[in-house]
N, CA, C and O atoms as a GROMACS GRO file, in nm:
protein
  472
    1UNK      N    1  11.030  12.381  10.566
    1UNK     CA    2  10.960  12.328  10.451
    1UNK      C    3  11.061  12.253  10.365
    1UNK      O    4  11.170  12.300  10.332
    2UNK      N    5  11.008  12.114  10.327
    2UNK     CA    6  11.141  12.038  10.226
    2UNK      C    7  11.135  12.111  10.090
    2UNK      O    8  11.049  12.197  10.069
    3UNK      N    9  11.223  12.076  10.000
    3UNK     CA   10  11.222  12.060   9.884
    3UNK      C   11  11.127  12.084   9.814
    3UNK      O   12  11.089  12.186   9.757
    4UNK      N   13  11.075  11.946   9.824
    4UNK     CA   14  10.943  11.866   9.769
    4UNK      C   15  10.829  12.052   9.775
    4UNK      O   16  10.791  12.132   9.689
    5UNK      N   17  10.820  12.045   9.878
    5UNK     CA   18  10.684  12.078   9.952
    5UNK      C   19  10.674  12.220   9.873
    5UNK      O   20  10.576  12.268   9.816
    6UNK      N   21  10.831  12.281   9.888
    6UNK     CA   22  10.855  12.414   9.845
    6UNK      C   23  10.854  12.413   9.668
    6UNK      O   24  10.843  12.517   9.604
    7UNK      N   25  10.867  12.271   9.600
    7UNK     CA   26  10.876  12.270   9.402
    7UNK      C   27  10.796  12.260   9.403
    7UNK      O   28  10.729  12.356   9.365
    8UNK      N   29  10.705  12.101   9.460
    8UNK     CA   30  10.611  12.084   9.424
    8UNK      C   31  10.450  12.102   9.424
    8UNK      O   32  10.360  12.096   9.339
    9UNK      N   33  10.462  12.136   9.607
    9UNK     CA   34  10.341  12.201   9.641
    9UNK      C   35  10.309  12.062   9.769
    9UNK      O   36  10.305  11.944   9.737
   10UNK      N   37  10.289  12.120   9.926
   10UNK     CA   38  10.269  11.956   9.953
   10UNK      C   39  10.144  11.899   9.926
   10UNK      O   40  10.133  11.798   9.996
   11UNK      N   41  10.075  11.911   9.877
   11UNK     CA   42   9.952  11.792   9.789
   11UNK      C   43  10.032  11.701   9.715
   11UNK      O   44  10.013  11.581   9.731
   12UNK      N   45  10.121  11.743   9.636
   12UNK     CA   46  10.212  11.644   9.496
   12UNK      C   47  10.204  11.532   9.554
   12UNK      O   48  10.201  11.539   9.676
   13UNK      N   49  10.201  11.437   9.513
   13UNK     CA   50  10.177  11.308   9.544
   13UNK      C   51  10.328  11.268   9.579
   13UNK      O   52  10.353  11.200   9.679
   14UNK      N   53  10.423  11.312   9.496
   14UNK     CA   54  10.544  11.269   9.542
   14UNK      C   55  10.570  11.328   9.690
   14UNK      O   56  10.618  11.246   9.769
   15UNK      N   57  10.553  11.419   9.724
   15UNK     CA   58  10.543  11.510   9.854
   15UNK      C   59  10.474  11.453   9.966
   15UNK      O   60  10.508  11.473  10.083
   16UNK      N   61  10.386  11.388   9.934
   16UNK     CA   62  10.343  11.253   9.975
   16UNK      C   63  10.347  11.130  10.052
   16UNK      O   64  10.293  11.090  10.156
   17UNK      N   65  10.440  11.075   9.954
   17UNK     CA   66  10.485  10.975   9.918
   17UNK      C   67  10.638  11.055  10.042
   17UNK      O   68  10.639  11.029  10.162
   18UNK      N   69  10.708  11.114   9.998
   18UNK     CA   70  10.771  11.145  10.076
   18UNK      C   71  10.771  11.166  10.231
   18UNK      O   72  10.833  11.102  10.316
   19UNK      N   73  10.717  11.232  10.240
   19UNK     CA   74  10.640  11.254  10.409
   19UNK      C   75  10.588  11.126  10.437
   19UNK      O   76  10.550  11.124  10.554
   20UNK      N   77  10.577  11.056  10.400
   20UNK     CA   78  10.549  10.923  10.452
   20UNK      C   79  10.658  10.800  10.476
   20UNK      O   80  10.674  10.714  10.562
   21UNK      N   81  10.714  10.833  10.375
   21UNK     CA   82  10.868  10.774  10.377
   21UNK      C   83  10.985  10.809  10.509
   21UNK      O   84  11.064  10.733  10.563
   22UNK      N   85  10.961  10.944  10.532
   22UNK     CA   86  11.054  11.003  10.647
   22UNK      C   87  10.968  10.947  10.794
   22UNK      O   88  11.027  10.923  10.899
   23UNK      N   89  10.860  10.938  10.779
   23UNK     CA   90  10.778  10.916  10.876
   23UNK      C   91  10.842  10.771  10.883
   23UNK      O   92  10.922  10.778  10.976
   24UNK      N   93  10.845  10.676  10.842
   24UNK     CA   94  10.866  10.531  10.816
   24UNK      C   95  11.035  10.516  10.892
   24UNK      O   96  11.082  10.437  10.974
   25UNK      N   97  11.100  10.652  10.804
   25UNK     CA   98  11.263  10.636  10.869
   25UNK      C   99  11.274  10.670  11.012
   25UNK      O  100  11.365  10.630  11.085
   26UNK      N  101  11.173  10.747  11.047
   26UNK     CA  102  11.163  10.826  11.177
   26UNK      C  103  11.196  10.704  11.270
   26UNK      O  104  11.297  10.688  11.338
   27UNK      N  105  11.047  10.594  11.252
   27UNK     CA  106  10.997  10.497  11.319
   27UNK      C  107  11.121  10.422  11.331
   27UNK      O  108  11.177  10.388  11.435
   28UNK      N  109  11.152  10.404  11.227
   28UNK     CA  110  11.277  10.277  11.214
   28UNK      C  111  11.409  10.320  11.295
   28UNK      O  112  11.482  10.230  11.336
   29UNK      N  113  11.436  10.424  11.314
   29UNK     CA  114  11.534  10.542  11.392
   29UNK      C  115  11.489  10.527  11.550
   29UNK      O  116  11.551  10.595  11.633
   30UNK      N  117  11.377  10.434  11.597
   30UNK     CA  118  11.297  10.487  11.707
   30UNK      C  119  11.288  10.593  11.758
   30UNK      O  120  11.286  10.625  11.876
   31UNK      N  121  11.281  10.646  11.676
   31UNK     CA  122  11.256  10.857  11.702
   31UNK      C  123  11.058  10.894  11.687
   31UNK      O  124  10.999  10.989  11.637
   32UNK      N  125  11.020  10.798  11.740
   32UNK     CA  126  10.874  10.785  11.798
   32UNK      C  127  10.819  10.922  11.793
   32UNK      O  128  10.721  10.953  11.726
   33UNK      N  129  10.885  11.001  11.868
   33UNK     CA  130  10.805  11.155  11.864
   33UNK      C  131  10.803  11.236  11.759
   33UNK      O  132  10.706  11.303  11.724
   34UNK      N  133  10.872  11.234  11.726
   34UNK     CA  134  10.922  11.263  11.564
   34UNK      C  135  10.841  11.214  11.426
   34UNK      O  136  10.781  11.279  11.340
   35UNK      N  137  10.865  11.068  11.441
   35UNK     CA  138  10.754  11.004  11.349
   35UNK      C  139  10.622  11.039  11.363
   35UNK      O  140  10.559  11.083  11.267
   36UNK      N  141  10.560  11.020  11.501
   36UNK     CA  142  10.390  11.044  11.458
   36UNK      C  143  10.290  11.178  11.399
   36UNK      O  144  10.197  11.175  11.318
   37UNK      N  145  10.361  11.314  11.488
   37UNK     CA  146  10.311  11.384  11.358
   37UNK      C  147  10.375  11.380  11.243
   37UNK      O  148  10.325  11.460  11.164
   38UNK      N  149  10.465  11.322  11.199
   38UNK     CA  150  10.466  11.312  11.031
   38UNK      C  151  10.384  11.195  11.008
   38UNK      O  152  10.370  11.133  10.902
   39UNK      N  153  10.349  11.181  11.085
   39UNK     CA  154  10.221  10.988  10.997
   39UNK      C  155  10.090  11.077  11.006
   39UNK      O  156   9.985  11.041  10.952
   40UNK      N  157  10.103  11.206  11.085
   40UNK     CA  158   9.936  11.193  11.110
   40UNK      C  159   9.928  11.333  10.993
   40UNK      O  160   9.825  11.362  10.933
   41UNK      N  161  10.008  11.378  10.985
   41UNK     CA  162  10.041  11.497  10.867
   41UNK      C  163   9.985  11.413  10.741
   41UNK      O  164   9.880  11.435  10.680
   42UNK      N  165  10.084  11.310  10.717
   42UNK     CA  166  10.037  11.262  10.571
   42UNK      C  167   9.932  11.178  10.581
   42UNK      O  168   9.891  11.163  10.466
   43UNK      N  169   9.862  11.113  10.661
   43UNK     CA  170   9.718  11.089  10.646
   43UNK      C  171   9.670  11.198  10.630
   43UNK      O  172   9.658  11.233  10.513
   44UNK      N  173   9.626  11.285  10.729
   44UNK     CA  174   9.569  11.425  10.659
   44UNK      C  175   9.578  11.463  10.564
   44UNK      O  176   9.469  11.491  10.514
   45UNK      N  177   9.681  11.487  10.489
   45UNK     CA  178   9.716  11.561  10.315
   45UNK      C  179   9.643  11.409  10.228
   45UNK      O  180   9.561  11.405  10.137
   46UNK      N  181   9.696  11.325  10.284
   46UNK     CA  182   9.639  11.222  10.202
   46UNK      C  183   9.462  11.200  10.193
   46UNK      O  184   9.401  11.169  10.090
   47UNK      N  185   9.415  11.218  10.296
   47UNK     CA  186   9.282  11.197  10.315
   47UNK      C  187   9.231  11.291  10.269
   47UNK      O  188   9.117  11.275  10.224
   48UNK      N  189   9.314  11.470  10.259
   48UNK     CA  190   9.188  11.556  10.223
   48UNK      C  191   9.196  11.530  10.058
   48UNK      O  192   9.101  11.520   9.981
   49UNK      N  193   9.334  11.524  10.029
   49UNK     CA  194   9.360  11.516   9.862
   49UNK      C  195   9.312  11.396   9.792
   49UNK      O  196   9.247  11.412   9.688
   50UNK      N  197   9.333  11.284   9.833
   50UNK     CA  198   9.338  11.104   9.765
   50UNK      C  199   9.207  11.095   9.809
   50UNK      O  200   9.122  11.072   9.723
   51UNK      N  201   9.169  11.110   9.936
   51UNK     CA  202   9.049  11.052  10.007
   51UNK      C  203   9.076  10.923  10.083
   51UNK      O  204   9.185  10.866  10.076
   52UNK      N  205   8.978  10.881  10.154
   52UNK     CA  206   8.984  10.774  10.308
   52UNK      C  207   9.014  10.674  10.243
   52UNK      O  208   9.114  10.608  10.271
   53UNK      N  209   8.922  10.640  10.134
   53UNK     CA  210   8.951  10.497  10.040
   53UNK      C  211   9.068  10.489   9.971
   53UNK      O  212   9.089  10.379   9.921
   54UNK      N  213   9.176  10.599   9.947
   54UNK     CA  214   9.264  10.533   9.848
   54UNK      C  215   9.369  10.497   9.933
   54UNK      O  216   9.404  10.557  10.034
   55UNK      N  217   9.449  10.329   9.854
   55UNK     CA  218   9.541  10.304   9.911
   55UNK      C  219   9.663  10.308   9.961
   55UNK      O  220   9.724  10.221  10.022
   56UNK      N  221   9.712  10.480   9.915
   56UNK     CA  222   9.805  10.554   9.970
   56UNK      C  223   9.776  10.571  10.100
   56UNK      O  224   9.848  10.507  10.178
   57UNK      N  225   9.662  10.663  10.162
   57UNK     CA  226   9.595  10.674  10.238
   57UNK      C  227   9.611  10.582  10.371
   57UNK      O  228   9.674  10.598  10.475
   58UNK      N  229   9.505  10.455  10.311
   58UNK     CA  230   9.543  10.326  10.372
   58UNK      C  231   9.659  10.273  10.458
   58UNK      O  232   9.678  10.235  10.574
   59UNK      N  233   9.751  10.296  10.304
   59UNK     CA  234   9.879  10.273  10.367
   59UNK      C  235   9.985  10.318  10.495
   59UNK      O  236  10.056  10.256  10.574
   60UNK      N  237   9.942  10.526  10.456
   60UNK     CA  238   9.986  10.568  10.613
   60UNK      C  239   9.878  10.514  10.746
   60UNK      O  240   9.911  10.512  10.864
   61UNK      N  241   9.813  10.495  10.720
   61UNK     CA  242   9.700  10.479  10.850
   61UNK      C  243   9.752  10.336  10.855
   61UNK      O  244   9.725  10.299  10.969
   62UNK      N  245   9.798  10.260  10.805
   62UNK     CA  246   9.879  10.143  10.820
   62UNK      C  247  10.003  10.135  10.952
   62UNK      O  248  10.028  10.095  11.066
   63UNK      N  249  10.052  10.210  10.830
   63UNK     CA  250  10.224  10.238  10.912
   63UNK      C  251  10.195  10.338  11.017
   63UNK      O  252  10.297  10.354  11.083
   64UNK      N  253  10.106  10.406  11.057
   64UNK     CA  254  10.062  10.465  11.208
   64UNK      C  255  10.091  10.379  11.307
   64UNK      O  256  10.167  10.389  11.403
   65UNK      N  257   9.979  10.244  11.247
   65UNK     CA  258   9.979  10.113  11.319
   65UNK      C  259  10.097  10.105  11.368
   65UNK      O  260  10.144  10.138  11.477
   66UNK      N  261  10.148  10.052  11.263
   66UNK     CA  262  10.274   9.985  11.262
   66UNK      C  263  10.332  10.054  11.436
   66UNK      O  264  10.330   9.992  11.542
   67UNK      N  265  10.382  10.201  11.412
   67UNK     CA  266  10.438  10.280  11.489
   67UNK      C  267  10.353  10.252  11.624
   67UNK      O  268  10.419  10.216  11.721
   68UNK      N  269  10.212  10.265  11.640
   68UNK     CA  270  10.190  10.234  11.782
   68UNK      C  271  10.140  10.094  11.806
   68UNK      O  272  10.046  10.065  11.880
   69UNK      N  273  10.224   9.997  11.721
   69UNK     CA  274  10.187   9.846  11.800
   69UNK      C  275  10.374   9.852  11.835
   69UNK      O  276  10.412   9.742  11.875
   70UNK      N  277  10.465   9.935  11.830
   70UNK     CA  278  10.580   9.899  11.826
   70UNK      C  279  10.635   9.942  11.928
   70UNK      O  280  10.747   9.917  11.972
   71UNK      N  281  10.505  10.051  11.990
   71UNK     CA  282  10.547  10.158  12.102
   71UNK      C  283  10.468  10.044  12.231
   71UNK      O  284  10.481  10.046  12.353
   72UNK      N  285  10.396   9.960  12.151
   72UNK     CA  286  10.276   9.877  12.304
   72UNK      C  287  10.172   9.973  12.310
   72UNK      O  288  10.119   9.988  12.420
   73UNK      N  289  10.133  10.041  12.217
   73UNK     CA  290  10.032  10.080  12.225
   73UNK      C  291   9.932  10.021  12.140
   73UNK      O  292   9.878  10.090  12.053
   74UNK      N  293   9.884   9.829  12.166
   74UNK     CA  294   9.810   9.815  12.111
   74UNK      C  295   9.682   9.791  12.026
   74UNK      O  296   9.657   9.721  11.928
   75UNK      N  297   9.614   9.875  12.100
   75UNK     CA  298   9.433   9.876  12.143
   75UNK      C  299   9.434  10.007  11.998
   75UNK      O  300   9.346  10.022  11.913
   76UNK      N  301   9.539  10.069  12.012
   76UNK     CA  302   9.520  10.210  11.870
   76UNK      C  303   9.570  10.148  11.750
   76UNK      O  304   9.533  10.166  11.634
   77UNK      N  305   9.674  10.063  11.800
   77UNK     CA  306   9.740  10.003  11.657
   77UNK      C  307   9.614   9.939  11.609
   77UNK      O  308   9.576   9.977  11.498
   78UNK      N  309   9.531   9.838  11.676
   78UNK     CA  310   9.436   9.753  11.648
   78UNK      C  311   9.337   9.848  11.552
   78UNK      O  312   9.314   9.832  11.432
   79UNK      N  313   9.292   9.939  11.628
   79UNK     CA  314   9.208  10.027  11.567
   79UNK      C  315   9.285  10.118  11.446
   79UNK      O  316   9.200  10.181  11.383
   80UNK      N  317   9.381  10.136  11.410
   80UNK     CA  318   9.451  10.184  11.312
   80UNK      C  319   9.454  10.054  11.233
   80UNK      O  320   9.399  10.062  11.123
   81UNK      N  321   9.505   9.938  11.264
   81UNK     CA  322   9.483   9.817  11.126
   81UNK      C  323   9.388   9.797  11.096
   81UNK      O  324   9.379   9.768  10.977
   82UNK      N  325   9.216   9.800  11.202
   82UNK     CA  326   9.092   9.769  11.146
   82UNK      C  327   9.072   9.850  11.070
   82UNK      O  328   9.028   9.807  10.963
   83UNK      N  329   9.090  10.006  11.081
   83UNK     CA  330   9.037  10.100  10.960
   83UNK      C  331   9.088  10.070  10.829
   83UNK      O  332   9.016  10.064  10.730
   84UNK      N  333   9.265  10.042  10.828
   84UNK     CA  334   9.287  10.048  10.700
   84UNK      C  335   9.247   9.899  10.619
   84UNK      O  336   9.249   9.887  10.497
   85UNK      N  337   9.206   9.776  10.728
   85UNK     CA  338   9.166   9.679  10.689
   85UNK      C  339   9.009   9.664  10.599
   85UNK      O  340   8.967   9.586  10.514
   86UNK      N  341   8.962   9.763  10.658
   86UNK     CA  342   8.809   9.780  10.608
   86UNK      C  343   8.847   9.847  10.467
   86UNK      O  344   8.802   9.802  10.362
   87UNK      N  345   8.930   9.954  10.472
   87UNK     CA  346   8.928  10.054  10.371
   87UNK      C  347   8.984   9.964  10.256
   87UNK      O  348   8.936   9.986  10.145
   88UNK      N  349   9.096   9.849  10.268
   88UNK     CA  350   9.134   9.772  10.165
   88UNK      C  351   9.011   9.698  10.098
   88UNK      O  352   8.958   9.696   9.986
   89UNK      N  353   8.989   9.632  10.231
   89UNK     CA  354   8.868   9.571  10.165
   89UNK      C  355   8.766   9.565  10.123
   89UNK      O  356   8.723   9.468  10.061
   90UNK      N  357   8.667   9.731  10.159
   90UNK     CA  358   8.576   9.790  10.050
   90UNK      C  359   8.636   9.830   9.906
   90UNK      O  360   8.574   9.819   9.801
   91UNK      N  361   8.770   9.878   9.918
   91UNK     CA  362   8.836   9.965   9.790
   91UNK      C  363   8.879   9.859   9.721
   91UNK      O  364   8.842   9.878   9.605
   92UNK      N  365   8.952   9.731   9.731
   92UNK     CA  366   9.009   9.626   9.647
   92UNK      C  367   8.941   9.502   9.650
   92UNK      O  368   8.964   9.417   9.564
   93UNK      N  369   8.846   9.481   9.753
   93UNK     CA  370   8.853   9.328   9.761
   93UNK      C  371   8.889   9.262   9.867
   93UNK      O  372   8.966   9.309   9.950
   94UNK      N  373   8.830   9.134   9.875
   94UNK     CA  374   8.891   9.018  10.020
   94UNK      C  375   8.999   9.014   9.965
   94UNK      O  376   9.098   9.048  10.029
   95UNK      N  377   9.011   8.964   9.806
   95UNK     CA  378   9.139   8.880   9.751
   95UNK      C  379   9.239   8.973   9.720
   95UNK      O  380   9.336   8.904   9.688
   96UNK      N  381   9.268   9.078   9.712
   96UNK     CA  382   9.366   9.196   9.690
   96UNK      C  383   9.471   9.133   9.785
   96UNK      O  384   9.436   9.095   9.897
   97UNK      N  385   9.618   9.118   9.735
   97UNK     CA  386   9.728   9.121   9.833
   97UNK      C  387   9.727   9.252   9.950
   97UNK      O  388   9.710   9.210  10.064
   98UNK      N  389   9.737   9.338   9.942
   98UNK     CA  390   9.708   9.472  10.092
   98UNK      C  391   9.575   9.444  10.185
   98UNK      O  392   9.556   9.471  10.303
   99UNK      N  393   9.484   9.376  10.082
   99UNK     CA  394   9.402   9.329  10.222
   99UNK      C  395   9.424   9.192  10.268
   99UNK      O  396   9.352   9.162  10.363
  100UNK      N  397   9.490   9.115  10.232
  100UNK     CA  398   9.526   8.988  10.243
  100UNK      C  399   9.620   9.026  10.381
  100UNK      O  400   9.613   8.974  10.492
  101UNK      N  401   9.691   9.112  10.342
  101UNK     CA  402   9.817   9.147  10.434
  101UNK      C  403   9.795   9.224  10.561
  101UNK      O  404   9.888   9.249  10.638
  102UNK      N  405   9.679   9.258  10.582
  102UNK     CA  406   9.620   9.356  10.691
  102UNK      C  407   9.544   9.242  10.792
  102UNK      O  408   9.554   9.252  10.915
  103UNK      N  409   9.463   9.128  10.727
  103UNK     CA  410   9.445   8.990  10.786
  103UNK      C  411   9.498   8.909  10.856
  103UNK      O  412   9.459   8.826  10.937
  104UNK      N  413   9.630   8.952  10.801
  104UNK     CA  414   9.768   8.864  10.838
  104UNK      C  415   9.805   8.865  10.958
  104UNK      O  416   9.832   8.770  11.031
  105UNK      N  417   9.804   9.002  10.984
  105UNK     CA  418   9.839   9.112  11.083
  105UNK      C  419   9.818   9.097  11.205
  105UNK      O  420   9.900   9.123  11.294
  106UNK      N  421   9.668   9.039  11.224
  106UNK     CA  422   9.557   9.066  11.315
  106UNK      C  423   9.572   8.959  11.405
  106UNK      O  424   9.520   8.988  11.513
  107UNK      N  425   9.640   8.811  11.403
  107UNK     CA  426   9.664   8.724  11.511
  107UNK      C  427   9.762   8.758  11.603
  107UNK      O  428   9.745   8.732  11.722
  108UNK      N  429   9.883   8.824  11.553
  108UNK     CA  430   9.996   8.831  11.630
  108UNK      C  431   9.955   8.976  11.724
  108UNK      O  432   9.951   9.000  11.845
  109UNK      N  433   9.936   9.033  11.632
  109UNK     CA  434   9.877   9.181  11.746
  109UNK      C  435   9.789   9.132  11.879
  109UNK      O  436   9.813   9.149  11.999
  110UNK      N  437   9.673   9.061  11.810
  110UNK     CA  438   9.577   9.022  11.924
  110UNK      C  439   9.624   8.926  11.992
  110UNK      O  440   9.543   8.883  12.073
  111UNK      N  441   9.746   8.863  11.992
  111UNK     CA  442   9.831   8.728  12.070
  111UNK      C  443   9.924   8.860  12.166
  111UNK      O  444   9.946   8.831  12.283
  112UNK      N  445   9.968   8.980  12.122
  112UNK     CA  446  10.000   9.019  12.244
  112UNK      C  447   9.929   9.125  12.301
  112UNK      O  448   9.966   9.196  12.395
  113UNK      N  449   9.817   9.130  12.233
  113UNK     CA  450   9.708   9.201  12.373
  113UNK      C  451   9.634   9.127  12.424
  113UNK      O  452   9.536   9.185  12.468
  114UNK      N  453   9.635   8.993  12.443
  114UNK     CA  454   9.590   8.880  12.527
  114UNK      C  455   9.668   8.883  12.625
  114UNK      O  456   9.635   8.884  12.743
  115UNK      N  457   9.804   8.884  12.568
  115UNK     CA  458   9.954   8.876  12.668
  115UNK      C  459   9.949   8.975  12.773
  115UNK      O  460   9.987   8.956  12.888
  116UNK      N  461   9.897   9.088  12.724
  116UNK     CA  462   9.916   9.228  12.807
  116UNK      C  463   9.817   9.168  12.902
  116UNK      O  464   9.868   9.140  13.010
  117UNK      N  465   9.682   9.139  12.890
  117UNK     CA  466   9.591   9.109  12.976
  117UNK      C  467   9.606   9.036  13.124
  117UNK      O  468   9.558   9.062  13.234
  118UNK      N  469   9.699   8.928  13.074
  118UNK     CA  470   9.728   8.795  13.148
  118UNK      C  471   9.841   8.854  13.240
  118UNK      O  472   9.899   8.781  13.321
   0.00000   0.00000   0.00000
């Protein structure tokens, strides 16, 4: 148990925010096995506490993505950016920068699962 989890309680938003952060270093470490239950940990805490719509939330179900379009796994990444793409864009808006940025996303992913196809 960290720090965090053990002062603050892991709901705390910073606790959070944290576990999501290590999850992020995991990825960047390519320590893949490591990272995904901490991405799928803090969606969970995030989803039961924040809920599906908030953009914390969002954000790990984001960086999930992130982690399995990086592994070539990208048919889940796809489906991990459409959710959090919807969720931006019921919760903020077309015009919100985070859903702007989830839009963005969506050519290059689908340019290499065309690739995979071919």
């Amino acid at each position: 148990m960290s720090y965090s989890q053990r002062v603050l309680g892991p709901e705390h938003p910073e606790t959070m925010r944290i576990m999501n952060s290590l999850a992020c270093f995991l990825r960047n470490l390519r320590e893949y096995d490591k990272a995904e239950p901490v991405f799928q940990r803090a969606i969970q805490v995030r989803e039961n506490v924040l809920g599906l719509k908030h953009p914390e939330t969002l954000q790990s179900i984001w960086d999930l993505g992130v982690l399995c379009e990086v592994q070539g796994r990208y048919l889940e990444a796809l489906e991990l950016y459409a959710r959090a793409c919807s969720g931006y864009k019921n919760g903020l808006g077309d015009d919100h920068p985070d859903t702007r940025r989830c839009s963005n996303g969506y050519p290059d992913l689908l340019a290499k699962i065309e690739s995979k196809r071919s």
